[in-house]
C-alpha positions in Angstrom: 93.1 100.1 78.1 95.2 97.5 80.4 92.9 94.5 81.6 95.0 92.3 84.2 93.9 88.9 85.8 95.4 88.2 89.2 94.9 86.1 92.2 92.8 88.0 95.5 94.8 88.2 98.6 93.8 89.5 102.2 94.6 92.5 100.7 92.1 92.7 98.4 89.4 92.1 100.7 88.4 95.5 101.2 88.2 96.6 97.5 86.3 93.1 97.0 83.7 93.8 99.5 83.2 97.3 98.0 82.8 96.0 95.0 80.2 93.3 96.3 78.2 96.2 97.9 77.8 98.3 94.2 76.4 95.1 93.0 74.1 94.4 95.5 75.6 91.2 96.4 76.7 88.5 99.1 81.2 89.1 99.2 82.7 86.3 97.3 84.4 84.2 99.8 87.3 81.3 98.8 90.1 81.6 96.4 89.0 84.6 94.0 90.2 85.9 90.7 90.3 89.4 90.2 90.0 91.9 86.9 91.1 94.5 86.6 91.0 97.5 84.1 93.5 100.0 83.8 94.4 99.4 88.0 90.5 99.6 89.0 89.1 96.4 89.9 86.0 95.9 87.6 84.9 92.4 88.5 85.4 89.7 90.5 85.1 85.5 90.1 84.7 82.7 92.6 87.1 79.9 91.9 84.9 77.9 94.6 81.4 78.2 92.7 82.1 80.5 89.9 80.3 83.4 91.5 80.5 86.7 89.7 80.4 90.4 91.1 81.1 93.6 88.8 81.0 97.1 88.9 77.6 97.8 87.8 78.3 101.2 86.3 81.1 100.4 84.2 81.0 98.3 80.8 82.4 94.9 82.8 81.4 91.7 80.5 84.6 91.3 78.4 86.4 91.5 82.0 83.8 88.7 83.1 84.3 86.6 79.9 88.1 86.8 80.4 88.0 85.7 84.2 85.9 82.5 82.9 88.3 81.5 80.2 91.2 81.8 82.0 89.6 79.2 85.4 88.1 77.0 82.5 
């Protein structure tokens, strides 16, 4: 298993927004940090307000954990 933490980009908004939607949530909005596992984004972190928004039907806290340690 590959986990990679990168920087959203317009790009990304799509995927985000989809992601947003599985876990019944409002689209994070500002500069965002993404995880990802194995290429599949997994979860999501606002850098503005520390928001959080994960795939709710995969295993996603050590993804979440990661995305807090690294904007800490």
């Amino acid at each position: 298993m590959t986990i990679a933490l990168q920087p959203a980009t317009d790009s990304d908004r799509r995927e985000l927004d989809r992601l947003a939607a599985l876990d019944s949530a409002e689209p994070l909005r500002g500069t965002i940090l993404l995880g990802r596992v194995d290429g599949v984004l997994r979860a999501a972190l606002s850098c503005n307000d520390g928001r959080v928004v994960a795939d709710p039907f995969s295993r996603t806290g050590h993804v979440v954990r990661l995305l807090r340690a690294w904007t800490s």
